[in-house]
N, C-alpha and C positions, 0 to 999 in steps of 0.2 A: 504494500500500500504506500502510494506515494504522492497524494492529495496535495498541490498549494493551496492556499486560500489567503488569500490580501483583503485584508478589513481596514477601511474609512485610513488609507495608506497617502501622507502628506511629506513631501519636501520641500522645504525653501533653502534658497543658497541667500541668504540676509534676508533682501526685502522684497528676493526676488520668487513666486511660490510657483516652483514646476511641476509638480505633480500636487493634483488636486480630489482628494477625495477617493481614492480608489479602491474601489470593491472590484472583486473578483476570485472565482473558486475554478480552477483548475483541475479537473477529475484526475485519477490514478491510469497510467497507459496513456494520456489524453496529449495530440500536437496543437501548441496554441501558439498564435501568432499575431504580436505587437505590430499596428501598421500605424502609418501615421509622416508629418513630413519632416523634414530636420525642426529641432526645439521641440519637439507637443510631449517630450517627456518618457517617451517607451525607454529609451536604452537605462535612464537616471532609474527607471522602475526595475528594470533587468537588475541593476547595481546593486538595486538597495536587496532585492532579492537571493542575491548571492553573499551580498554581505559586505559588496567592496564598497558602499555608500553608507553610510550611518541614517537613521530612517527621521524626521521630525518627530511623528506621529502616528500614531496607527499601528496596527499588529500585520506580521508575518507568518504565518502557520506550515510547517511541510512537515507531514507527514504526522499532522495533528499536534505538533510542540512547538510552543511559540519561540520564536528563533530569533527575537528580536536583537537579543546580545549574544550570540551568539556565534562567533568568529566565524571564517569562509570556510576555513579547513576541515572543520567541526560539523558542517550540514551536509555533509553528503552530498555536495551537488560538484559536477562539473564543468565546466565553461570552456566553450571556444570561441575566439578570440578574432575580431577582424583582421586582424594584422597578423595572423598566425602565432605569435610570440614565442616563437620557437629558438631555442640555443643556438646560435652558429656555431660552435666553437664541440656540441655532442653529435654523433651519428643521431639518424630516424629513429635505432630502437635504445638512445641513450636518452633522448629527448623523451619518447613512451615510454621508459621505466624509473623517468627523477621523481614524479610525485610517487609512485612504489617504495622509491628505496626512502626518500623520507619519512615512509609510515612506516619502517622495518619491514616490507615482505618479504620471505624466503625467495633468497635466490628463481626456487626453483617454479614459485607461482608467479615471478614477475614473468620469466619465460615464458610461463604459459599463458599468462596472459596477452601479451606482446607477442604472442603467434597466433592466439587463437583473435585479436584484432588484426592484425597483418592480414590474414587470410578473411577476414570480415572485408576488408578494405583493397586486397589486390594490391597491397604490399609488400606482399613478400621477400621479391627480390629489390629489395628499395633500403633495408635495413642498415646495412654498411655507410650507406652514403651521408655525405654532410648536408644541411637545407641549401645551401648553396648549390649542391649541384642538381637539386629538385626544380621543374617546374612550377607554375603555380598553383594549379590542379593536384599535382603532386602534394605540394607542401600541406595543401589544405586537406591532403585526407590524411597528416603525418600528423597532427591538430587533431584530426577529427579521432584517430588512434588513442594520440597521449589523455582525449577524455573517454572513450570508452573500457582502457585498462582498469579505470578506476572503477569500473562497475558503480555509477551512482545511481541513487533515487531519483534524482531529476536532472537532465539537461541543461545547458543553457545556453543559447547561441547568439551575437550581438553582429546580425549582417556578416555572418562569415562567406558568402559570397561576392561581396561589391568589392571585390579585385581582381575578378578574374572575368575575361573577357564574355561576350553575350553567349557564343554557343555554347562554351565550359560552364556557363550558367544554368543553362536549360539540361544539361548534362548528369551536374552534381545534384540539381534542385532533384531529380527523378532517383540519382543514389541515397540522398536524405529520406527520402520518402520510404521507399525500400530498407533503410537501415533501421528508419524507428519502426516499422514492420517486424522487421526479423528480431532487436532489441526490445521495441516492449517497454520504453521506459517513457517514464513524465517528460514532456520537453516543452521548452519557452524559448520562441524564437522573434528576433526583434529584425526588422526590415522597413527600410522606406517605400519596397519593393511590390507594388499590389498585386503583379502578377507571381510573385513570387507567394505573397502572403495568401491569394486564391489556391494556387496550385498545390502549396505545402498543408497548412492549416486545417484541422477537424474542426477547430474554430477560431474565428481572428476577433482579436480588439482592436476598432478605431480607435486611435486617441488625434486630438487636436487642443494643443494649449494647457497640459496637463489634464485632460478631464477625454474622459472616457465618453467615444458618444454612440457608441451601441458594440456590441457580443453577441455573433451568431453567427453560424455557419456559410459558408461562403457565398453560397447562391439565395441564402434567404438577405445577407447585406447586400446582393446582386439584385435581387428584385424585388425586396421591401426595404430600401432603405429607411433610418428612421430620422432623418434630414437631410439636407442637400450639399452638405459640407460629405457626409458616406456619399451621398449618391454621386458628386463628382470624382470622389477621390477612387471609389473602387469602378473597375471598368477601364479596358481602353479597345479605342476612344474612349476620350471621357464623353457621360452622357451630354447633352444640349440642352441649355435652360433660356428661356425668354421670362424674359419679366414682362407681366400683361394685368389690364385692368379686367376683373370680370363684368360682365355684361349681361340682364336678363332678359329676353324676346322671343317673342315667339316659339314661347313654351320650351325654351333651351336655354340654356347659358354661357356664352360666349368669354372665352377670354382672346381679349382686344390689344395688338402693339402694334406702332406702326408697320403699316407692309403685311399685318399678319389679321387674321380673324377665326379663330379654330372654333367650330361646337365643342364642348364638352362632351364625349358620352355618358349615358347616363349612371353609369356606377361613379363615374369621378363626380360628376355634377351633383347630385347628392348628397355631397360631403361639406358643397360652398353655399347653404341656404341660410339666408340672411347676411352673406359678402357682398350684395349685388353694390357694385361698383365701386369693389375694393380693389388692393393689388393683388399678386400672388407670382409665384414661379411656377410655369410648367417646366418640367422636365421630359427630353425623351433620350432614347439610345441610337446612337446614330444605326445599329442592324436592324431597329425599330421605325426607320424612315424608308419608302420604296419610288421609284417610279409612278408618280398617279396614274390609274387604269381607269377603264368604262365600268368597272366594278366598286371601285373608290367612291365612297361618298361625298358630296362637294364640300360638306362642313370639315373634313378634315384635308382638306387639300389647300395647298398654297403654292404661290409663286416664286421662286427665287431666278438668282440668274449665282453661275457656275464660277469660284473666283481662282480657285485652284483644284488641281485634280493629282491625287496621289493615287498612283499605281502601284499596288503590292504586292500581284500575280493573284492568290487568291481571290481579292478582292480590290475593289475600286473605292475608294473614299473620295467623297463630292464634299468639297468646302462651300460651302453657299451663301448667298446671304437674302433675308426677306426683308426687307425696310434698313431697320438698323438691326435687326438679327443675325447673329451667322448659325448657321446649320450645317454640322457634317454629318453624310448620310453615307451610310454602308452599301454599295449595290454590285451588280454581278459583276466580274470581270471582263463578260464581254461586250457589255457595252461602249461606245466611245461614245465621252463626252470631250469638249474642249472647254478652254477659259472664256469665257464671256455667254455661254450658251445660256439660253433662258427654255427651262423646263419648270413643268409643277411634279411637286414630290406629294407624297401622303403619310399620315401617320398612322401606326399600328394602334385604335384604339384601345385594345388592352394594355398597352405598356407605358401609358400615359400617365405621369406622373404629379402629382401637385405640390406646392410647398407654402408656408406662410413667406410673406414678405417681411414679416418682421424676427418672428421666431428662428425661420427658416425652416420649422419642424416641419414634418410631412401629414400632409392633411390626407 
């Protein structure tokens, strides 16, 4: 059993207060993953969690014991490290066995251990060598070694891939995945990374500004966001937001910006009675925007004209703009547009999203 749980969890560095308030329980076996931008506080929460940050306030819990004074050495956990912080100066498996030998392990279980990760990781024949003569892929699974010798309760990883180039990315993110598979263990992983934090995560924390703005599984923050700070951050593209006045007529509800006039369908519309002629954010997903067809109804259709056009092979992304709107929409590959083209797009009204104007919250 290897449980976190962060209770009403506060930092300030003077008068400065970056983590704010944080609850969170972390299940036993469970992959969680801090997302968020540079400053909103994940990695200072990773710290205090490990024990390398001293906490202001609030309790720590692993493994059901509050840990709040309780040295790094002392919880069981182990951590890897952006920067790899690996010895230059020991071999691969001198580096995997200095936390060993400073807890006294027999000789003969440091070996065993440091082989039975070796062959976890397809290093075997990499032992001998200095980090120097590793690549970076390399290094980073010599890192990922030196913490699973230790056999901890829980993980802890602070962007251990933002050094290693895109495809090595897509590479290791699928060996991570597969190793806490086959390990079995608690892990906290902190990234600015959203595709990373989708692909990885059983379930991700937003944070923005020290303060947590929603927990939940990756495709339920995909398409329930619970404000528009998630719903732009997770997704890419990121989704499409128009700031619009609502409007009521004609037995519908209109939200109104220049160049733009969309109906509401009526499951969103329903939610804005008694706004009539407030602000609001629509939201959509640009895979959520198509070509308008004879089958499209006009209340969701507009006009844009084409400002840029990114070719991806997959797919085509259309930058557009409606008045003062810009809209990028996801459409087939084989279409050709050019720059300046004036088409109408349509929106998918089920993926229609609302937001307060002032909240931001998601109505």
């Amino acid at each position: 059993m290897a449980e976190v749980i962060v209770h009403k969890l506060n930092k300030k560095f003077d008068l400065t207060h970056v983590v704010k308030d944080v609850d969170l329980q972390i299940h036993d076996k469970e992959f969680v993953v801090f997302v968020g931008p540079s400053g909103c506080g994940k990695t200072t929460t990773l710290r205090m969690i490990a024990g390398l940050e001293a906490i202001t306030s609030g309790d720590i819990l692993i493994d059901n014991t509050v840990v709040n004074d309780v040295p790094p050495m002392d919880r069981d956990i182990a951590m890897v490290f952006q920067n790899y912080a690996l010895y230059p100066h020991m071999s691969v498996a001198g580096n995997m066995a200095f936390g060993l030998k400073m807890r006294k392990f027999e000789k003969s279980e440091i070996e065993a251990r440091i082989k039975r990760a070796a062959d976890i990781l397809g290093i075997g024949d990499l032992l001998h060598r200095k980090p120097r003569q590793l690549s970076g892929g390399q290094r980073q699974r010599v890192a990922l070694g030196r913490a699973i010798v230790r056999d901890p309760k829980v993980f802890l990883f602070d962007e251990p891939l933002s050094n290693l180039d895109a495809k090595l990315r897509v590479q290791m993110r699928v060996e991570l995945k597969k190793l806490h598979e086959r390990l079995g263990t608690t892990a906290i992983y902190v990234t600015h990374d959203q595709v990373e934090a989708m692909t990885l995560g059983d379930r991700v924390v937003v944070m923005k500004d020290g303060v947590v703005q929603q927990v939940g599984e990756p495709l339920e923050l995909y398409n329930t966001p619970a404000n528009r700070f998630v719903a732009g951050f997770i997704g890419s593209p990121a989704m499409n937001f128009a700031d619009v006045t609502l409007a009521a007529s004609n037995g519908k509800v209109w939200a109104e910006a220049p160049g733009l006039r969309i109906g509401l369908p009526e499951q969103v519309a329903h939610r804005v009675n008694g706004r009539n002629g407030g602000k609001a954010t629509v939201g959509i997903r640009p895979e959520d925007i198509h070509i308008a067809g004879p089958a499209d109804p006009a209340e969701l259709c507009f006009d844009v004209e084409v400002e840029v056009v990114e070719q991806l092979g997959s797919e085509i992304l259309l930058d557009t703009r409606a008045g003062d709107t810009t809209f990028v929409a996801s459409v087939e590959p084989t279409l050709r547009m050019r720059v300046h083209d004036h088409l109408k797009l349509a929106m998918n009204p089920a993926r229609l999203h609302l937001f307060d104007a002032q909240t931001e919250a998601a109505i």
